[in-house]
C-alpha positions as CSV (number, residue, x, y, z in Angstrom):
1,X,0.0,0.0,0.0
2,X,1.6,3.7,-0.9
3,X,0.6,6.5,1.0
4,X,-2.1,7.9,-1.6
5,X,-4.3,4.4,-1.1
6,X,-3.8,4.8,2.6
7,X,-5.4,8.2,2.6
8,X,-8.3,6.9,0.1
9,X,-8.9,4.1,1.9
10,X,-8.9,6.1,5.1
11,X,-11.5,8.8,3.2
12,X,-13.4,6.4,2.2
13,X,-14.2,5.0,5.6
14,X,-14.5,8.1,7.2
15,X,-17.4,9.9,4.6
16,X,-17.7,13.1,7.5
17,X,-13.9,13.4,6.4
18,X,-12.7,15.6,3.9
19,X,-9.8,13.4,1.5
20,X,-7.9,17.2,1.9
21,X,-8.1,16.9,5.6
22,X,-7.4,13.5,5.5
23,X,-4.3,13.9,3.5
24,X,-3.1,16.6,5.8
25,X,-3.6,14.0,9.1
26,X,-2.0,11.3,7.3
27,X,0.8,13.6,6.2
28,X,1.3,15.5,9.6
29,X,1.7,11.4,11.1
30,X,4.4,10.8,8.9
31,X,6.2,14.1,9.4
32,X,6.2,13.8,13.2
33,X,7.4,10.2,13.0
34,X,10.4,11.5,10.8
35,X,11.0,14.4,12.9
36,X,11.0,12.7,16.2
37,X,13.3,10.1,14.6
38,X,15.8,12.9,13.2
39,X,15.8,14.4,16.7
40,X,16.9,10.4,17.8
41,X,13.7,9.8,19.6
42,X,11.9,6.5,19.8
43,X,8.1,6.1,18.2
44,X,6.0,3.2,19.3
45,X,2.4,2.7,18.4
46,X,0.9,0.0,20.6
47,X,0.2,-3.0,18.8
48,X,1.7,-2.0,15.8
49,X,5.5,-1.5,16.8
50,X,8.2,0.7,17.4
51,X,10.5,3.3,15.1
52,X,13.9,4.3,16.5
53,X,17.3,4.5,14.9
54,X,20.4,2.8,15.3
55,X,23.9,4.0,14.7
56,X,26.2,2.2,12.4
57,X,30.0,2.8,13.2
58,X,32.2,3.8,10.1
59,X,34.5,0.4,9.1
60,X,37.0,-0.9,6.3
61,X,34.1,-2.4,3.4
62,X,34.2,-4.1,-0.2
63,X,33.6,-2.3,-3.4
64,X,32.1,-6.2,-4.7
65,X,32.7,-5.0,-8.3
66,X,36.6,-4.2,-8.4
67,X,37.4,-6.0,-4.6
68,X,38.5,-2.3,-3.8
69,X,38.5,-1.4,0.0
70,X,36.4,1.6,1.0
71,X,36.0,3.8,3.9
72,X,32.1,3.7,5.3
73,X,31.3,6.2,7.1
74,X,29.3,6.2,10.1
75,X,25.7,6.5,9.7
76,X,22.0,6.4,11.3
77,X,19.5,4.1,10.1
78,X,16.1,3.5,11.0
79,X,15.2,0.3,12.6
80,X,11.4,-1.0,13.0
81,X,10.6,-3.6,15.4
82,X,7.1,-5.2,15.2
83,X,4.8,-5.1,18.4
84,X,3.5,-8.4,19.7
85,X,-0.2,-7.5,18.1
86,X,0.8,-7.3,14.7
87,X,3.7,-10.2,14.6
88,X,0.3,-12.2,15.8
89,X,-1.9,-11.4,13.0
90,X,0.5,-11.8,10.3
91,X,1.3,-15.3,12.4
92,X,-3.0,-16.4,12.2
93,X,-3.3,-15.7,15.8
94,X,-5.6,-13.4,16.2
């Protein structure tokens, strides 16, 4: 699913809704998640899971084309952990 069928889909069951204002909650979720998670704070949504980031330390790699080394530099990337509700109902156990 890609954000625009998440906010039809969410219009769609909410008819009181305008799809503009819908577009602009859906949007203003995902902006807080990313800010919070620039700032290095942790997101969890109960029964869904949790956003946070992890920091990668720079290290020695492989170019795999030419077996070149490279330097990686170190780098934040975010990590997403499923909460217990959701790993159940893609498991059948609801």
């Amino acid at each position: 699913m890609i954000r625009s069928e998440l906010i039809q889909k969410i219009a769609d069951e909410n008819p009181h809704l305008y799809q503009r204002d819908v577009e602009r909650i859906v949007n203003t979720v995902f902006e807080e998640v990313t800010d919070a998670m620039s700032r290095g704070d942790r997101v969890e949504l109960r029964g869904f899971g949790a956003f946070s980031v992890k920091k990668r330390d720079s290290r020695v790699g492989r170019n795999p084309r030419t077996g070149e080394t490279v330097n990686v530099e170190e780098k934040h990337v975010p990590f997403f952990k499923t909460g217990k509700l959701l790993r159940d109902r893609l498991n059948g156990k609801e």
